[in-house]
C-alpha positions in Angstrom: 62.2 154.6 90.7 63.7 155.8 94.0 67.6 155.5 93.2 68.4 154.2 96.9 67.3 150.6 95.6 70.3 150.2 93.0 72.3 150.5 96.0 70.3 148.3 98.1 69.8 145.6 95.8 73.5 146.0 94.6 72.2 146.7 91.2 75.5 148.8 90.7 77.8 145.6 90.4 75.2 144.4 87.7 76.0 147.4 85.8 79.6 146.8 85.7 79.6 143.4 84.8 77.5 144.7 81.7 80.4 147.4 81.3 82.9 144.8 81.5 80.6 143.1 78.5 80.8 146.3 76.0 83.6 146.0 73.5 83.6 150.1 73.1 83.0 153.3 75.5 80.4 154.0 73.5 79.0 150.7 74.4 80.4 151.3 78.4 78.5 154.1 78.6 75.4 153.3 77.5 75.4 150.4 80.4 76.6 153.5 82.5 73.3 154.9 82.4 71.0 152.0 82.3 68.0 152.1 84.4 65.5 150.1 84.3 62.3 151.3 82.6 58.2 151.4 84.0 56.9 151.1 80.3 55.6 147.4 79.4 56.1 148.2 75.9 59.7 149.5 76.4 60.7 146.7 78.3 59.3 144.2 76.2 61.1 145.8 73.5 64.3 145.4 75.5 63.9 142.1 76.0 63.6 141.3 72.5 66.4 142.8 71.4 68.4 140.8 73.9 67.0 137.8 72.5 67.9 138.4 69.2 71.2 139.3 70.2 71.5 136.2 72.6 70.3 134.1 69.4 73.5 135.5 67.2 76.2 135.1 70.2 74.8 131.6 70.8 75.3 130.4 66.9 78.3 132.7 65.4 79.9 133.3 69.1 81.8 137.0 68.9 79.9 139.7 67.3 82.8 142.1 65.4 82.7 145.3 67.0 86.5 146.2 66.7 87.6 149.3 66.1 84.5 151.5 67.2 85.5 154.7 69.0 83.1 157.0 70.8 83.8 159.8 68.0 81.5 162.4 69.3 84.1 164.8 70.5 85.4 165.2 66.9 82.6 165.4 65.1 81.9 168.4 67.2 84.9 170.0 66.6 84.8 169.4 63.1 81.7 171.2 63.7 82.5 174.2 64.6 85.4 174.4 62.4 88.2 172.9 64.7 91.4 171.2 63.0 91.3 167.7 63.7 95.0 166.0 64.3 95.4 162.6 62.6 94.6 160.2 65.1 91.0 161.9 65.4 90.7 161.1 61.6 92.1 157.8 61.9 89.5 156.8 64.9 86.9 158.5 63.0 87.8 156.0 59.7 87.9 152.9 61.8 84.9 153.5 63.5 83.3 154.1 59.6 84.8 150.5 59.0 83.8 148.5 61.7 79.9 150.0 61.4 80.2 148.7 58.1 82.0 145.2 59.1 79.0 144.6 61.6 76.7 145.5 59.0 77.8 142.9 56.6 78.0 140.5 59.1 74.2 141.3 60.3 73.4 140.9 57.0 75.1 137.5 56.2 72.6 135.8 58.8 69.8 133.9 57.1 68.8 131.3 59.5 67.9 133.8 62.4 64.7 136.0 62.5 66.3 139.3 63.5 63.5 142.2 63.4 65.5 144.8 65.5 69.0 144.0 64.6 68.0 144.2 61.3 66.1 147.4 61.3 69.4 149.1 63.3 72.0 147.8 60.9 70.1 149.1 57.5 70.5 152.6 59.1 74.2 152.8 59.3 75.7 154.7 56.4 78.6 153.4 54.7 80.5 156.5 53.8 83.2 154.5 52.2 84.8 157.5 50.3 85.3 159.9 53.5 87.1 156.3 54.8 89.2 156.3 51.2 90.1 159.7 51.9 91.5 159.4 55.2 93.2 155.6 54.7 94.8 157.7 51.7 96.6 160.2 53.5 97.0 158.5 57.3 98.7 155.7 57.7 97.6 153.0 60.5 100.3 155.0 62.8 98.7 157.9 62.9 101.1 160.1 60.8 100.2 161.4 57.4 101.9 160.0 54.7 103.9 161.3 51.6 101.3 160.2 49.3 98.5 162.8 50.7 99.6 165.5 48.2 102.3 166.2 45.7 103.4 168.9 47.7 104.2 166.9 50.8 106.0 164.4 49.0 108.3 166.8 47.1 109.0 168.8 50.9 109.9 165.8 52.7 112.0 164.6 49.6 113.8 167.8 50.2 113.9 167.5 53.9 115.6 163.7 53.1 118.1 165.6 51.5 119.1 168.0 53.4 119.0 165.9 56.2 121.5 164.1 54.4 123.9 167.2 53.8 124.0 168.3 57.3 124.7 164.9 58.6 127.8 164.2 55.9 129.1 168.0 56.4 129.0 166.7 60.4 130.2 163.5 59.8 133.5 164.9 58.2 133.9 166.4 61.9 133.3 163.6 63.6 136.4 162.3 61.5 138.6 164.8 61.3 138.2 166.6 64.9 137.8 163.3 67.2 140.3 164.8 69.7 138.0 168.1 70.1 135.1 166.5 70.2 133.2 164.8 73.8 132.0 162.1 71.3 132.0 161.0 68.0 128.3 161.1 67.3 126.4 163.8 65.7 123.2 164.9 68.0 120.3 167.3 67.7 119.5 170.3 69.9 116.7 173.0 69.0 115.8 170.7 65.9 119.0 171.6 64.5 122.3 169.4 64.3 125.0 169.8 66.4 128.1 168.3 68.0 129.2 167.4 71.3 132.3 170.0 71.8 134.9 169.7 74.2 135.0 173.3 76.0 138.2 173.9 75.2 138.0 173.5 71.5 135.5 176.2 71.5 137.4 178.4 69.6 139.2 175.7 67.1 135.3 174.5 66.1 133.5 177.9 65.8 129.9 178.5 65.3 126.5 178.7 67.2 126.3 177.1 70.7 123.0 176.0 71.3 123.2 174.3 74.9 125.8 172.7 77.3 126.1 169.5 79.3 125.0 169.7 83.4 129.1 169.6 83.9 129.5 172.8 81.3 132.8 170.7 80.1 130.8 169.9 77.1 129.4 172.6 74.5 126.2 171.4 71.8 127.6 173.7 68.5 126.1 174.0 65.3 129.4 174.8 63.3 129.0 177.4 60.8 129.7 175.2 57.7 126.5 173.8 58.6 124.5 176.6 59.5 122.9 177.5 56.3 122.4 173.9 55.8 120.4 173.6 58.7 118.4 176.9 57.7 117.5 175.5 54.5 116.4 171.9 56.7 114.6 174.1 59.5 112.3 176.2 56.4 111.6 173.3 54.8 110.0 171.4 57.9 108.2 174.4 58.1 106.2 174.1 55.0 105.8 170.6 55.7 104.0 171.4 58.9 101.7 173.9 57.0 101.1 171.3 54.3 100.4 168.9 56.8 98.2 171.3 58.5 96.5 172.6 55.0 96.0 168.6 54.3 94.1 167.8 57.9 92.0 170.7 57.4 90.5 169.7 54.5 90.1 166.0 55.9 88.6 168.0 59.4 86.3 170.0 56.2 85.4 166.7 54.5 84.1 165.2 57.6 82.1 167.7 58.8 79.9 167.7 55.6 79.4 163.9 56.7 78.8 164.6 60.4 74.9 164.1 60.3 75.4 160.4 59.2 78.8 159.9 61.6 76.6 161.0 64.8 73.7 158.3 62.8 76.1 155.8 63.0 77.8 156.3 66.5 74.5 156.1 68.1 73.1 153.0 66.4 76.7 151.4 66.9 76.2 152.4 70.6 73.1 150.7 70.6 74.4 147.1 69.1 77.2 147.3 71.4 74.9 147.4 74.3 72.6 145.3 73.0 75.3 142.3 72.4 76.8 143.4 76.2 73.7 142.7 77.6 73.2 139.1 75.6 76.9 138.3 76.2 76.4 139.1 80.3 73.2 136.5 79.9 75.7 134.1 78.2 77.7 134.4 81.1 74.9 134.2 83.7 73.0 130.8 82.0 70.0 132.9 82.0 66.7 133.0 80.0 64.2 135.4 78.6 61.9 136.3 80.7 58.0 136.8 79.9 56.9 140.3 80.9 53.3 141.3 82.4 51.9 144.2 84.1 49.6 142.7 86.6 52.3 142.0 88.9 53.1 137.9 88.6 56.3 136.7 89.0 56.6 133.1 88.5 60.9 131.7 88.5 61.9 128.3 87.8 65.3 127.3 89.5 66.4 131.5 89.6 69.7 131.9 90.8 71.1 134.9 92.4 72.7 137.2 89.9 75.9 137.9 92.2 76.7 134.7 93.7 78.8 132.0 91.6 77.5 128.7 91.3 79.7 126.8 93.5 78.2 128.6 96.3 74.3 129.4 95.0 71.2 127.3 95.2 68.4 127.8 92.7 64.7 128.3 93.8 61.5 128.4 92.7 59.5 131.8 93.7 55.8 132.2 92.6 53.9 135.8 93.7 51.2 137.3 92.2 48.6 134.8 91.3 47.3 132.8 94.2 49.1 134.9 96.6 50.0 138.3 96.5 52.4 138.2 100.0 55.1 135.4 100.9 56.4 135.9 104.4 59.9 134.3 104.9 60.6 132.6 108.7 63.3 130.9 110.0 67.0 131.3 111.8 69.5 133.7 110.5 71.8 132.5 107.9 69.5 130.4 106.8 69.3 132.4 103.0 66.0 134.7 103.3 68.0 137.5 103.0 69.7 135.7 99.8 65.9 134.9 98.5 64.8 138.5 99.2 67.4 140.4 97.1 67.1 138.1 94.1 63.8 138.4 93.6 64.5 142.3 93.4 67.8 142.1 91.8 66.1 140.1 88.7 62.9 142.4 88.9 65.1 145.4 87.9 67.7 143.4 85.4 63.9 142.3 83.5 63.1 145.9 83.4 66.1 147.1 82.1 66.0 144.0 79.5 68.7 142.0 81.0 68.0 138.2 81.1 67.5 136.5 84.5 69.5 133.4 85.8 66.5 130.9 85.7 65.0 128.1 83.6 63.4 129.1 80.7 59.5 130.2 80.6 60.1 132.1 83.9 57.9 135.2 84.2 58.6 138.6 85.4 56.1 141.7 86.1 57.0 145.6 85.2 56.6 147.6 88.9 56.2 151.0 88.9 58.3 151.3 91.7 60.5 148.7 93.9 61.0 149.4 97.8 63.4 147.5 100.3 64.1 147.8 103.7 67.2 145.5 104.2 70.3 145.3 106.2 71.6 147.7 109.2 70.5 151.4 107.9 71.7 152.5 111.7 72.7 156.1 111.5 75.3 157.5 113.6 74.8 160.8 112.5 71.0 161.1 113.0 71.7 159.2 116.6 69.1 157.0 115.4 68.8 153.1 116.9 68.5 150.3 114.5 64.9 150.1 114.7 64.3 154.1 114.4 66.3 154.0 111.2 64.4 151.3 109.6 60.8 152.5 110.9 61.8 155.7 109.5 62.5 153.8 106.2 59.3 151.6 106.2 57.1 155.3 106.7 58.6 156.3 103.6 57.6 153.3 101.8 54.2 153.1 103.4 53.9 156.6 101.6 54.3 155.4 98.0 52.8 152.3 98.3 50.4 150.7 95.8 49.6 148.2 93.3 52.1 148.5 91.1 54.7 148.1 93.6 56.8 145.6 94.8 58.0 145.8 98.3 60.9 143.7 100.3 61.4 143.6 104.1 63.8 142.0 105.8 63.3 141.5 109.5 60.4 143.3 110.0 59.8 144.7 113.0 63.3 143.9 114.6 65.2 145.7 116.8 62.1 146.1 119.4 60.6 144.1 122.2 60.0 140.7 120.7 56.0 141.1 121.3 55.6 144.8 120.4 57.6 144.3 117.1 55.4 140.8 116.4 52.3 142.7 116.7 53.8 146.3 114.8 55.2 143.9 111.7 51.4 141.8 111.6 50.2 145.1 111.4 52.6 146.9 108.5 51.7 143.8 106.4 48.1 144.2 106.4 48.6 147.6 105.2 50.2 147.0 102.4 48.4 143.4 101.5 45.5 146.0 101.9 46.8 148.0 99.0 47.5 145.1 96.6 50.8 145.5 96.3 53.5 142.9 96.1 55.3 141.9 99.2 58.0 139.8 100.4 59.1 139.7 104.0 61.3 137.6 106.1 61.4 137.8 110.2 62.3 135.5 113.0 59.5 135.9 114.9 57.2 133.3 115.7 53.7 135.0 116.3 54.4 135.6 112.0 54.2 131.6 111.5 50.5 131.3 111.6 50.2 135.2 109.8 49.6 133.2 106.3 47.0 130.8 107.6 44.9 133.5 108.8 45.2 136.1 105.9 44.0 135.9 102.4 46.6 136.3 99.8 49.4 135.6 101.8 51.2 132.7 102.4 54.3 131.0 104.6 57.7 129.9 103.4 60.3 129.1 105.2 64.2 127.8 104.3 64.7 124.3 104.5 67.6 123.2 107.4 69.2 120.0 107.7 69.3 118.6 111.5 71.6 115.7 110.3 74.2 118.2 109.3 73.4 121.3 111.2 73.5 123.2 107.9 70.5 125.2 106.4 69.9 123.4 102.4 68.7 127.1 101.1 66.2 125.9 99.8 62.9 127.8 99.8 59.6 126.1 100.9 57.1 128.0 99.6 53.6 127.0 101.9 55.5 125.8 105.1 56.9 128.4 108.0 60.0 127.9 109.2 60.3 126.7 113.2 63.0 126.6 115.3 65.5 123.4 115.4 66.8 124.3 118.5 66.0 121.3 120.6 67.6 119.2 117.8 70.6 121.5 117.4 71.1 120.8 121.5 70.7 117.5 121.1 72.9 116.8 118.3 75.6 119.1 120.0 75.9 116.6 123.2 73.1 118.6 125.4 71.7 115.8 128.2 68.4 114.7 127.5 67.1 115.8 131.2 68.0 119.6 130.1 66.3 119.0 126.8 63.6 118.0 128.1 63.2 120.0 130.9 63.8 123.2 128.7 60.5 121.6 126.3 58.7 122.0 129.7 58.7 125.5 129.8 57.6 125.8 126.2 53.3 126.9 126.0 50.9 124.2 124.6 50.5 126.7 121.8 54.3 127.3 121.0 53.9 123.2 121.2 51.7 122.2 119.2 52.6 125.0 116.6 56.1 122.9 116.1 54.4 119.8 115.7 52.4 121.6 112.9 55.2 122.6 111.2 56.9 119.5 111.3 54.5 117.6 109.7 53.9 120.3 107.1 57.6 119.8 106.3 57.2 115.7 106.1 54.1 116.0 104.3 55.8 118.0 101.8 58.8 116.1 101.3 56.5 113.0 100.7 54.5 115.4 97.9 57.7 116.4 96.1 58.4 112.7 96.4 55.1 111.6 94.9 55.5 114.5 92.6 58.5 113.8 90.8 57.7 110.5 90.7 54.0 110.9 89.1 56.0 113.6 86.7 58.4 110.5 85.8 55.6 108.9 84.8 53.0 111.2 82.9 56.4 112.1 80.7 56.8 108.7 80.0 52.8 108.1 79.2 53.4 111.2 76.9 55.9 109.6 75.2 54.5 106.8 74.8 51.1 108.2 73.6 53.5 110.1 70.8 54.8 106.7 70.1 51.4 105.3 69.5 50.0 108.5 67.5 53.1 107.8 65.0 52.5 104.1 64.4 48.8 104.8 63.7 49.5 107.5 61.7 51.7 105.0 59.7 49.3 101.9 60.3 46.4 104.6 58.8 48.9 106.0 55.7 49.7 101.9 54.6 45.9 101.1 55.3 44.9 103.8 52.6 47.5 102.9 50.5 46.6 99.1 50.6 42.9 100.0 49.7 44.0 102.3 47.3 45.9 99.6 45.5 43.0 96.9 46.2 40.4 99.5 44.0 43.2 100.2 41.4 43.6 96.1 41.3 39.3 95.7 41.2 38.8 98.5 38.4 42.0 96.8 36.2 39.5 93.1 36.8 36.1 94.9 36.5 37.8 96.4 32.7 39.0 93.3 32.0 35.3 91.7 32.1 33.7 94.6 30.7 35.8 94.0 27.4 35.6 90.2 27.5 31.9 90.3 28.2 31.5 92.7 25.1 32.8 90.0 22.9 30.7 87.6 24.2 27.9 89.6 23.5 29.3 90.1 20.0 29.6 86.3 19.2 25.7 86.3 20.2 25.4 88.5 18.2 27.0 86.8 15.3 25.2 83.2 16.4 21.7 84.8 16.3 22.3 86.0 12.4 22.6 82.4 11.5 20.5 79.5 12.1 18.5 78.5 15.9 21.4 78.3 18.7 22.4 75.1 19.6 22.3 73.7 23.1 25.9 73.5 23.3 26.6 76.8 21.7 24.6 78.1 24.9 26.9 76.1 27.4 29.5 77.5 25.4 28.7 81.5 25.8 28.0 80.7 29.3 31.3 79.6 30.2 32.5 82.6 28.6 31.0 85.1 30.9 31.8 82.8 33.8 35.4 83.0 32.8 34.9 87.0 32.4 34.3 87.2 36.1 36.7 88.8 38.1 39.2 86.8 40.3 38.5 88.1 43.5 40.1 87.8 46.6 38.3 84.6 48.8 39.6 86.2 51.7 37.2 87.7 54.4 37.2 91.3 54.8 35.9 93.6 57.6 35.1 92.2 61.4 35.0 88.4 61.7 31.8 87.3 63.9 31.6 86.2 67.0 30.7 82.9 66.0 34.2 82.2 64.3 37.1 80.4 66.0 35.4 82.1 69.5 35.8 79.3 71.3 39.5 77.3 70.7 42.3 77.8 72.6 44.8 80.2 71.4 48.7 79.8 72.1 51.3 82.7 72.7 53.2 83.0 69.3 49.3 82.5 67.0 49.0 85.3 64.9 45.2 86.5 65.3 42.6 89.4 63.9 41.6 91.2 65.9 38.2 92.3 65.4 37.7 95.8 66.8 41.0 97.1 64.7 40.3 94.9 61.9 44.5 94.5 62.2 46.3 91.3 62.6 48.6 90.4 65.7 50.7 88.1 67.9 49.3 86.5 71.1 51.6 87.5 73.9 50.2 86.7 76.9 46.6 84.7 78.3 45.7 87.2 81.1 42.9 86.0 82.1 39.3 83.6 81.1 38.7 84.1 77.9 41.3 87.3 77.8 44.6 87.6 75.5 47.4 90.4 75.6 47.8 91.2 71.5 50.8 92.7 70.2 49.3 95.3 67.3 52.5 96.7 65.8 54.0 98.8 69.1 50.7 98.9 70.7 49.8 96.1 73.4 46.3 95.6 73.7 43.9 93.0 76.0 41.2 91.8 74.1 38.1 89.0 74.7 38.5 85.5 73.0 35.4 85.7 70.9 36.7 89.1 69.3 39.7 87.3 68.1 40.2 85.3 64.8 42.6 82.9 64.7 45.2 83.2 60.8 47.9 80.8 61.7 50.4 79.7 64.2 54.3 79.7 64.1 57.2 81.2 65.7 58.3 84.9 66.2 60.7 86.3 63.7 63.7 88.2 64.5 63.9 89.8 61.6 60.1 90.4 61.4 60.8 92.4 64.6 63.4 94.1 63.0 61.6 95.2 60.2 59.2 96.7 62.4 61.2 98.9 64.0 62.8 100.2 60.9 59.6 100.7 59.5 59.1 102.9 62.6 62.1 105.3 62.2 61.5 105.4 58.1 60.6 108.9 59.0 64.0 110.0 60.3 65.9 112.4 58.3 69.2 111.9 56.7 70.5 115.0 57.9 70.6 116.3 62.1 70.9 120.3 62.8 72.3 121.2 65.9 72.9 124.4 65.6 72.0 126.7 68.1 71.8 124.2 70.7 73.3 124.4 74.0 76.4 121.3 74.3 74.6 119.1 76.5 71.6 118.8 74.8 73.3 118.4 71.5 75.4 115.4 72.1 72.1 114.0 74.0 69.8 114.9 70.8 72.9 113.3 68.4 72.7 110.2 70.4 69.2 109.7 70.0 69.1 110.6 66.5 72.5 108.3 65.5 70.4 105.2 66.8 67.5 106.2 65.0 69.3 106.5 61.6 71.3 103.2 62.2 67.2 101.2 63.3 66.6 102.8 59.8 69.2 101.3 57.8 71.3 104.5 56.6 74.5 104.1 55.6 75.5 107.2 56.1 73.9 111.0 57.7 75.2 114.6 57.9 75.6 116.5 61.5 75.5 120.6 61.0 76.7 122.2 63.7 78.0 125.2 62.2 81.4 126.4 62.2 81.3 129.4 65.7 83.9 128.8 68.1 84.7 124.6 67.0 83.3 123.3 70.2 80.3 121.7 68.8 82.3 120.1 66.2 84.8 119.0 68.4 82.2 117.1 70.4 80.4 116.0 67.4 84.0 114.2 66.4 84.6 113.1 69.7 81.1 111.3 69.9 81.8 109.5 66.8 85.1 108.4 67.5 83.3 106.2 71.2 80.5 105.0 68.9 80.8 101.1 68.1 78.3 101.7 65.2 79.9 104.5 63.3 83.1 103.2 60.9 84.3 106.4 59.6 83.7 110.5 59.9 84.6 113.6 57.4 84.1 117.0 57.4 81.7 118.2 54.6 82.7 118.7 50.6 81.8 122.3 49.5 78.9 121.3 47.9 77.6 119.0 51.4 78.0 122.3 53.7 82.0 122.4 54.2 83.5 122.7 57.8 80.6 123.4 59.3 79.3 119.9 58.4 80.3 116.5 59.9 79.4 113.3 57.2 79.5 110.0 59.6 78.9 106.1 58.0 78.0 103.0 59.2 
């Protein structure tokens, strides 16, 4: 990909905003040298690992990264043999600890499906012992400590003492020679103690003289009663250094035989570091995943520029690809094409190089091959080029390298030129490259361009939406209606007399004309659309709910049927046994009776009542669908409770809509249904509490328990609303709210909610065994 569209596109300032993401240099420079990649697979593989890393930052907030280094340097000259000082070994020891801190914490997540993460973490080597090693003999300052050998300990212990020697020998001085002495203090030069000496005293003090003040009235002298003392101090902080040395060269030896796993580790821990920069920049953007194709569709739901902050941005909705493989952009300046053009490329090459995109989620991106633009003022001074030479020298290149997998932005085409000439040259530089299948977006001011989409397949008109009433362009992109020019109204809302506008209108062709008149009922017609539309999507998403609504009552209303027949059998069987074994005792005291004598008249009625009394009980109550026949023709009041014959369910009478028609409440369905399908049971007034019951019966299936983790804020506190009123329609007395423990805000909002709710009498946080501080227990 031609590296002068990072520059065009400003893709640079993406990068360091991902670099102001990384928590290490390892992690700074891998953004350093992102680009973004051709290869479908790659990039979907990109995008997944952002996701994954997105999923962890959204739940558990900060990722612990802390004390990586980019230890490269030392490894290499541990390498080769090279000393190491004891900060390198320190860096090298926290960076061993902090790969294994993010490992454990990788590890401790259950409730997240991380393929990638996972597969990265399980590769980085512990090495605890090299860490042992150096936390043994470094301490967190850097400077190696007594306890790194027996030998140290016993040199600086004789160091201590000496110290001490020289320093009481030089004290005595201080006491006893004041007068001779510049100042009472004892002072090093050369690493060796000495005294600040008075010039004159030279003499009366005697010894070495190892420097002089600037004024030369004061002499630094190392008297000779201290002199072997400081010898004896000087040789022993020499074998301290070589022990010191002798101990780091070992550590420097130790590493090296672990170097293969340290360079393992720095590059995987370069990896997560970029990966959790690029889902932490995504946090910060509000964007979403994007899908990822090759066949060059690009469909964004309320996208956002990447570089503008949201006070000043507007979101749009760009589709390419599908119906349309061209969009050309008209309009005034300063009207946000410009704006439009460079985010649709900007989030092109953030998808490729697996960066989330500032939309709504489900947007789609394509994988280009290549990405061309010819925006802004590429005037070259040096060249003595004109505006329109430099950018027709830019547009050859790019008509070069055109093809399908391409995706090409111009911005004023053909400006800079005789208004006609350039009309004509841009129609012309589009049909080329709509010719060639690739991917265009353009954006011009000329007016021969409006009617360009109407009369080209694949290509359509957009324009950006301007407000007359406030002379301010909305920025919003109308994707199917060109832009035209509000001059006439700007005039006329600025104070210009009518006679001028209208004289002005005169000059203007019947084409040009009726052109405008086009356009401007385009634009009404599709404010009345989006109008119709948002109000037809109202409604199908409350038909939707509604139809899930019904589904779950008939799901209920078909679970109690079964288990109302079940019982009904189980009832039958328990009758039909009954019978059996009372009609087998009949039969045995026939039995009996025909052993003796003839069988009396009466002994007959007798047996007969028997098996009459064996009978089962049975229910006298009709079953199945009443005929028409029945009840079909009296008149039925609102408040009679009916069966209703085609459902073979009982309801209320609501309503008479019509001759001979009833509205039925069934449960939470309303149904109209014909008189003579309609069996009158009995009539009496509503019940509250029947009602009541009702409803419970239609939230039994709520849990006890809400998880919200993982959840953005908003829709948390919407989704605990819902579910609170649920739970208190179905008569808990008390439920459990997870929302994890993270950064607290969730929790915070959780207890905030319950404190404003009329319904809810008390809140805790969890016991151990109910889930702890990351669980919030509210009653009724």
């Amino acid at each position: 990909m031609n590296p002068r569209i990072f520059k065009v596109l400003e893709f640079d300032r993406i990068i360091q905003m991902l670099k102001d993401q990384a928590a290490s240099s390892l992690g700074k420079e891998s953004a350093n040298r992102l680009k973004p990649s051709t290869n479908l697979p790659e990039v979907l593989r990109l995008q997944d690992e952002t996701d994954e890393a997105v999923s962890i930052v959204r739940l558990y907030g900060n990722v612990p990264l802390g004390g990586i280094v980019d230890i490269k340097p030392s490894i290499k000259r541990a390498e080769i043999g090279g000393v190491l000082n004891p900060k390198e070994c320190l860096d090298i020891a926290g960076t061993i600890y902090g790969g294994k801190t993010l490992r454990r914490f990788i590890e401790s997540i259950e409730d997240l499906e991380l393929l990638i993460i996972n597969e990265l973490v399980e590769k980085i080597e512990p090495l605890s012992e090299l860490e042992r090693e150096i936390r043994n003999c470094i301490d967190d300052n850097g400077h190696v400590m007594d306890a790194a050998s027996d030998q140290l300990r016993s040199l600086r212990s004789k160091i201590r003492t000496n110290e001490s020697r020289v320093r009481d020998r030089l004290d005595s001085y201080t006491k006893s020679k004041a007068k001779m002495l510049s100042d009472a203090i004892v002072t090093i030069r050369n690493d060796r103690y000495v005294l600040p000496v008075k010039q004159e005293y030279r003499g009366a003090i005697g010894g070495i003289v190892h420097d002089q003040s600037s004024s030369g009235q004061t002499l630094f002298m190392e008297p000779q009663a201290v002199v072997e003392l400081n010898n004896q101090l000087q040789e022993a902080r020499v074998q301290e250094k070589t022990e010191v040395e002798r101990i780091l060269r070992e550590l420097t030896m130790r590493i090296a035989e672990d170097e293969e796993y340290l360079r393992q580790n720095v590059t995987i821990l370069a990896s997560l570091d970029f990966i959790f920069a690029r889902a932490k920049l995504g946090q910060s953007m509000r964007a979403a995943m994007p899908k990822m194709n090759d066949q060059g569709i690009i469909k964004m739901h309320q996208a956002r520029h990447p570089l503008l902050s949201d006070d000043e941005v507007v979101a749009n909705d760009v589709e390419l690809g599908e119906s349309y493989h061209a969009i050309v952009i008209t309009g005034p300046n300063t009207g946000g094409k410009t704006v439009t053009l460079k985010m649709v490329g900007l989030c092109t090459l953030m998808a490729q190089s697996g960066l989330q995109v500032p939309a709504l989620d489900g947007c789609e991106l394509a994988v280009f091959h290549d990405v061309f633009a010819d925006i802004g003022d590429e005037q070259s001074i040096e060249q003595s080029l004109s505006t329109f030479s430099s950018h027709m020298t830019n547009i050859v290149d790019i008509l070069e390298h055109v093809n399908e997998k391409t995706l090409v932005l111009f911005d004023e085409l053909g400006a800079g030129t005789d208004p006609q000439e350039g009309a004509a040259l841009a129609m012309a530089i589009l049909d080329d490259v709509v010719s060639r299948n690739a991917r265009i977006i353009a954006t011009t001011h000329y007016p021969e361009l409006k009617a360009y989409g109407y009369n080209r397949d694949g290509v359509v008109n957009a324009s950006v939406e301007f407000d007359i009433e406030s002379l301010r362009p909305t920025y919003r992109l109308l994707i199917g209606v060109p832009g035209r020019s509000n001059a006439f109204e700007i005039s006329r809302r600025l104070g210009l007399r009518e006679n001028v506008i209208v004289s002005a209108k005169s000059h203007i062709g019947t084409d040009s004309t009726s052109v405008e008149n086009m356009i401007a009922s385009l634009e009404t017609a599709r404010r009345n659309a989006e109008s119709d539309y948002e109000e037809a999507e109202k409604v199908l998403t409350e038909s939707e709910q509604l139809k899930e609504d019904l589904e779950k009552q008939w799901q209920l209303f078909d679970q109690k049927r079964e288990s109302l027949y079940q019982k009904a059998e189980q009832k039958a069987e328990k009758a039909l046994q009954n019978a059996r074994e009372e009609a087998e005792q009949i039969v045995a005291t026939i039995r009996e009776m025909k052993h003796g004598a003839t069988l009396k008249e009466h002994e007959w009625i007798e047996a007969r009542k028997l098996f009459d009394e064996a009978q089962p009980n049975l229910s006298t109550k009709k079953s199945g669908k009443p005929t028409k026949q029945v009840n079909s023709t009296a008149e039925l009041e609102v408040g009679d409770e009916v069966l209703v014959a085609t459902l073979n369910q009982n309801g209320t009478v609501i309503d008479k809509t019509g001759k001979n028609e009833y509205q039925i409440q069934v449960g939470m369905m309303k149904i109209k249904a014909k008189r003579k399908d309609l069996q009158f049971i009995k009539r009496e007034e509503p019940v509250v509490e029947k009602a009541i019951a009702t409803v419970k019966g239609s939230n039994s299936h709520v849990k006890t328990e809400l998880d919200l983790r993982g959840e953005r804020y908003e829709d948390a506190l919407r989704e605990l609303e819902k579910y609170v009123d649920d739970a208190l329609l179905a008569g808990y007395p008390n439920v459990s709210i997870i929302h994890g423990k993270g950064t607290g805000a969730l929790r915070k909002g959780v207890q905030e909610f319950a404190k404003k709710h009329r319904h809810i009498s008390n809140q805790r946080a969890g016991s151990m065994n109910e889930g702890g501080s990351g669980v919030t227990i509210l009653e009724f």
